[in-house]
C-alpha positions in Angstrom: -32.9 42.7 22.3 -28.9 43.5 23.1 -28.8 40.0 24.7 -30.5 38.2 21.8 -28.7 39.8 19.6 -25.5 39.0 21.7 -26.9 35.2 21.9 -27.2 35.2 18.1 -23.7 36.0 17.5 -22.7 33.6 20.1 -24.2 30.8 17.9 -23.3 32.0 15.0 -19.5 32.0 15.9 -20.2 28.6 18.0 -21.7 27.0 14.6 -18.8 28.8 12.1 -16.2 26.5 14.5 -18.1 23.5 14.5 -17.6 24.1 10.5 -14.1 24.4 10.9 -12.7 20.8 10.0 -9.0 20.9 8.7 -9.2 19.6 5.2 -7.4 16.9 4.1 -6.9 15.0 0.5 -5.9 11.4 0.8 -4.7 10.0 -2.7 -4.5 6.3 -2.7 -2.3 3.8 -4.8 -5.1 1.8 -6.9 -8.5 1.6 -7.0 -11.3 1.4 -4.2 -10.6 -1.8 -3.2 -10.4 -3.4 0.5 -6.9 -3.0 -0.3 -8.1 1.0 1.6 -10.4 -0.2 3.6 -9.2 1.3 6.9 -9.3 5.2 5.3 -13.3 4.2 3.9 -13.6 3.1 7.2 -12.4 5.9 9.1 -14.5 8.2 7.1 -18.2 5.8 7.6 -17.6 5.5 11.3 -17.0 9.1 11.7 -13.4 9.2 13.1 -12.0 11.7 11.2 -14.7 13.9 11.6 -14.1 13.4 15.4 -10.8 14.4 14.9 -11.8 17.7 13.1 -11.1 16.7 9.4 -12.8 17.0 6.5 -10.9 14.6 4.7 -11.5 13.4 1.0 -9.9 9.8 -0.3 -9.1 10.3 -3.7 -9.1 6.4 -5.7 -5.9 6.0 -7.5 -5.0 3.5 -10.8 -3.0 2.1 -13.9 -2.7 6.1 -14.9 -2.2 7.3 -11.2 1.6 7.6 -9.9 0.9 8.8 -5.8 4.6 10.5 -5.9 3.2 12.6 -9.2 -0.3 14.0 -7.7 1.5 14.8 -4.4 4.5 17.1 -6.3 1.6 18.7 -7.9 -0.7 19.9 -4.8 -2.9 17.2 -5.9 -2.9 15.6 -2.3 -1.9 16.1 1.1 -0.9 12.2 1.6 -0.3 9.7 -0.6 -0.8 6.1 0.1 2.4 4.3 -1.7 5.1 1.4 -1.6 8.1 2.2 0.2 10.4 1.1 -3.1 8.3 3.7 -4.9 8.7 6.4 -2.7 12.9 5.8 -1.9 13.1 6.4 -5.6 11.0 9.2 -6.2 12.8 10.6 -3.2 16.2 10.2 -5.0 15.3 11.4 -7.8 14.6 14.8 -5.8 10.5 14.7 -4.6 11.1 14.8 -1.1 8.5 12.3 0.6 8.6 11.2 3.9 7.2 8.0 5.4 5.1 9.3 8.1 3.2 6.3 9.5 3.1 2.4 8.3 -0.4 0.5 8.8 1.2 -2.5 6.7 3.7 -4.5 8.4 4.0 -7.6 6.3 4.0 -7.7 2.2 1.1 -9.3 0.7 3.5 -9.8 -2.6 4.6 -13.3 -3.9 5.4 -15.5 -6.9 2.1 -18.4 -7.8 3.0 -20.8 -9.8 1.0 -23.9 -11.8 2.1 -27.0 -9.6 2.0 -29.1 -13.3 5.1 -27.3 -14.1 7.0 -29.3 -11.7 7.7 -26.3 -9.2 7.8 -27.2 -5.7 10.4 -25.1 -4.5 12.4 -22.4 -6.0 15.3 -24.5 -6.5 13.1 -25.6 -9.5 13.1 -22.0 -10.4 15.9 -22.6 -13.4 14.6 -23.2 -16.6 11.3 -21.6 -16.1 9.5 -18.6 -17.1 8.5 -16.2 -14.6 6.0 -13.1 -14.8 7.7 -10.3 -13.1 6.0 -6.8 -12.6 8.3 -4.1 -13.4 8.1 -0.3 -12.2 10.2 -0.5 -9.2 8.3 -3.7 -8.3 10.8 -6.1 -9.6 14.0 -5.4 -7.4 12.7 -7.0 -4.3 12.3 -10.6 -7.3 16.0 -9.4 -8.7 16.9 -9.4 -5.4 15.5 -13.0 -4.4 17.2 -14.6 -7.3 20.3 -13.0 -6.5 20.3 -14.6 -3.1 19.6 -18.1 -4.6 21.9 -17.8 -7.3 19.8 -17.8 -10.4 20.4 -15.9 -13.6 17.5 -13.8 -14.8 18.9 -13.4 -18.3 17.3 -16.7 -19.4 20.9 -18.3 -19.9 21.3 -22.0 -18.8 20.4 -22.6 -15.1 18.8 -19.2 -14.7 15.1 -18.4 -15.4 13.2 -16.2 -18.7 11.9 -12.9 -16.9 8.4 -12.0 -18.6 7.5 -8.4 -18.1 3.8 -9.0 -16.7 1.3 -6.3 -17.0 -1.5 -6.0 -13.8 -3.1 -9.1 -14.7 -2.9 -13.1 -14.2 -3.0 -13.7 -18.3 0.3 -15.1 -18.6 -0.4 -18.1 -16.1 -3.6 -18.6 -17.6 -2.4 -18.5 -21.6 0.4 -20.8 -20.5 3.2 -17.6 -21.0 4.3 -18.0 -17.7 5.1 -20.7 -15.6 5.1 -18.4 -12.3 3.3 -14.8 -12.3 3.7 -12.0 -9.6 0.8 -12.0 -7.5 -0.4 -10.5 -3.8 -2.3 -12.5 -1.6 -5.4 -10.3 -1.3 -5.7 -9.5 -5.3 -4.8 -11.5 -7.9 -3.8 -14.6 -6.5 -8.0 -15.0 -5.9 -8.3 -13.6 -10.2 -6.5 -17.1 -10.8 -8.7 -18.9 -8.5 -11.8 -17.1 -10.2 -10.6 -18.4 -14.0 -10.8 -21.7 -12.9 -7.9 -23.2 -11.1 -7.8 -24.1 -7.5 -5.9 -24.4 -4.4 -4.6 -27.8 -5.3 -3.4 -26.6 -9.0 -0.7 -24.0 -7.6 2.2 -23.7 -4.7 2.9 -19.6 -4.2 6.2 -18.3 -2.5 5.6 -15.5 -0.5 8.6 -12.4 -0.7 8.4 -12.0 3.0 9.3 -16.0 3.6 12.2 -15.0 1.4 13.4 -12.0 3.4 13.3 -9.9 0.8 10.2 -8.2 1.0 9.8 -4.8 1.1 7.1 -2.4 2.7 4.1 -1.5 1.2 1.0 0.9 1.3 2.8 3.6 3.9 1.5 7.4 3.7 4.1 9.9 2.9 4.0 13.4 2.9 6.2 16.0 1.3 8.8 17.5 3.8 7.8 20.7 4.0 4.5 19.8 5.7 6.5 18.8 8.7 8.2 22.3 9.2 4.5 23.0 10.4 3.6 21.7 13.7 -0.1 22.7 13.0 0.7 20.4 9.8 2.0 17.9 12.2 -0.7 18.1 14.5 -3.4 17.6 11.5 -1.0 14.7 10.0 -1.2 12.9 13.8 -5.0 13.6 13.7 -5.5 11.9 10.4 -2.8 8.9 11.0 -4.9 8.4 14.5 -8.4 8.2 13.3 -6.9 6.4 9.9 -5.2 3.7 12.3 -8.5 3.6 14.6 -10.4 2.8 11.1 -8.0 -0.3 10.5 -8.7 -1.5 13.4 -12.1 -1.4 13.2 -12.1 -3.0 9.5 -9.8 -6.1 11.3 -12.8 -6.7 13.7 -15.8 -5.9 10.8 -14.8 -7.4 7.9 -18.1 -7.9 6.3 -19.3 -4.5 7.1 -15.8 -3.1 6.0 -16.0 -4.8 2.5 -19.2 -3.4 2.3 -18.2 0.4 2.9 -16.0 -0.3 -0.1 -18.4 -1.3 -2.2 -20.5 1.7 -1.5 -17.5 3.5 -1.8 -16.6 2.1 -5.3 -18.0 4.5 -8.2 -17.3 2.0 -10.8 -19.4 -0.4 -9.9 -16.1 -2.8 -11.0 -15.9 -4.9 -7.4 -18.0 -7.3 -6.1 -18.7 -8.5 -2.5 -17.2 -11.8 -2.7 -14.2 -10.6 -4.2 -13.8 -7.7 -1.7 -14.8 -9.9 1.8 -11.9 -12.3 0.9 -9.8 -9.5 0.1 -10.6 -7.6 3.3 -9.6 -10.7 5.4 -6.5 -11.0 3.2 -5.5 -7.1 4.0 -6.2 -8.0 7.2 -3.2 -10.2 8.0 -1.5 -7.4 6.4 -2.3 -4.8 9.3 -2.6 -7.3 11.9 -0.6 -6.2 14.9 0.3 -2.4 13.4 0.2 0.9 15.4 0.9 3.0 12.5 4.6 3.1 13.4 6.9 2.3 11.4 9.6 -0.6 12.1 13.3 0.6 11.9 14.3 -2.8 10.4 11.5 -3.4 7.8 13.0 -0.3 6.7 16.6 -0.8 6.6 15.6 -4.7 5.2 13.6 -2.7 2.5 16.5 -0.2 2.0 18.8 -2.9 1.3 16.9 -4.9 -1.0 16.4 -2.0 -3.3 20.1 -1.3 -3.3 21.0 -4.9 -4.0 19.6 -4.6 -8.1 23.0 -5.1 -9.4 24.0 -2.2 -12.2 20.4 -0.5 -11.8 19.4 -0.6 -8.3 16.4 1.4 -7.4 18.7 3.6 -5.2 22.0 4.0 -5.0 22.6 4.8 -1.4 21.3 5.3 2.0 18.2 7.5 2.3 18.8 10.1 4.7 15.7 12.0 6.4 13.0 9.2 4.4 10.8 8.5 7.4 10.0 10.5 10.5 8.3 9.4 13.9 7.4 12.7 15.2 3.9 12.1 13.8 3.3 8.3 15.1 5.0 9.8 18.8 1.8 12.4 18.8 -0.8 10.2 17.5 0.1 7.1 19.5 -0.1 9.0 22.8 
């Protein structure tokens, strides 16, 4: 009986440490789109869970700022753009890039070819749709290279504040509108125009794009090097679920969609945006690249008389979680 009993406990204690996942609460930047696909993927598959984590993805939105839910205990990790996060950081929310699946931007300028764009020397003149909220120093930036005025004086071009939609090119507002190549570049091709009715102009063929969807966590969670361990574990399996979603596109679309409580996507869209995203991720460890950064850092300072920061982040990214989960 005093070895059953013994046996009992045994599994008892056995099963209470099988149960004993570190949580974790991922909060991404939009919706559930394949934009995420990696982190959906990672929790399917069951690499987190062999990792030890419970971890829960919460969708983000239009009402959703990443930096915001974060400074409230709302998430461990926050899925954001880098511009986003420099400024929040600023501004005194201490976030710190800890891993970067995206190494290319997906963001660019489409514009209607029957404007008489072909190259952005034909810029002047026109009106461009510009999204705003941090996103439209890496554009300031551009023109500011080439030379163009963005006050809509003579030989500079009218800036239209676009909101997260492709009306303006569609309504004849804009000449050009802001675009990425995995979103709505494909909600212009869906309202009727095609291929052969635009030219786009990608930010990273400009060298001024900036890095996008990086997770960040607060400082303080780095002080912790049980924190850091769980942060390596979830950038690992997180990085294992890109990888997979590269090589299983289809199925990976499809996890988003059953993923997707609004019912709002649908497959086509999703598969082409999945092999879009792709591209994105292509060739990405997790780690972040020094000069991305310092090519992000000083297009966010170069805004003129309202940059999005006005000096050098200090302390803004860290590699001591990519050295532990890349081993």
């Amino acid at each position: 009986m005093k070895r059953l009993m013994t046996s009992a406990l045994a599994l008892s204690f056995a099963a209470g440490m099988a149960q004993a996942a570190d949580d974790l609460t991922l909060q991404l930047k939009w919706v559930t789109q394949a934009q995420f696909a990696g982190y959906y993927a990672a929790l399917e598959q069951g690499f987190y869970e062999e990792e030890d984590l419970n971890v829960t993805i919460k969708p983000g939105g239009p009402d959703v700022a990443p930096a915001q839910v974060i400074a409230g205990g709302g998430a461990d990790v926050v899925v954001d753009w880098l511009p986003s996060a420099l400024a929040a950081r600023e501004a005194g929310l201490p976030l710190v890039n800890i891993a970067q699946p995206f190494v290319k931007s997906g963001m660019m300028l489409t514009c209607r070819k029957d404007t008489g764009i072909t190259s952005p020397d034909d810029f002047p003149g026109k009106t461009l749709g510009v999204w705003f909220g941090g996103n439209e120093y890496p554009f300031l930036s551009w023109m500011s290279t080439l030379g163009i005025p963005t006050d809509g004086s003579d030989g500079g071009v009218t800036v239209l504040k676009q909101g997260f939609n492709v009306d303006p090119i569609l309504q004849g507002q804009a000449d050009c509108v802001s675009t990425m190549t995995y979103n709505e570049y494909w909600q212009i091709i869906d309202a009727g125009l095609t291929d052969d009715d635009l030219i786009t102009f990608k930010y990273e063929d400009g060298g001024v794009a900036t890095l996008e969807d990086g997770l960040y966590v607060l400082e303080d969670k780095l002080e912790d090097p049980a924190e850091v361990d769980k942060l390596a574990r979830f950038v690992r399996a997180s990085m294992k679920g890109w990888k997979w979603a590269e090589e299983n596109q289809q199925e990976a679309a499809e996890i988003v969609l059953e993923n997707d409580d609004t019912g709002a996507q649908t497959e086509k869209h999703q598969v082409r945006m999945m092999g879009e995203i792709a591209k994105l991720t292509a060739g990405s460890s997790g780690e972040l690249d020094e000069l991305a950064f310092e090519r992000t850092v000083a297009t966010l300072m170069a805004g003129g008389s309202d940059p999005v920061i006005t000096k050098v982040p200090e302390g803004a990214y860290t590699k001591a979680v990519t050295d532990i989960a890349l081993k």
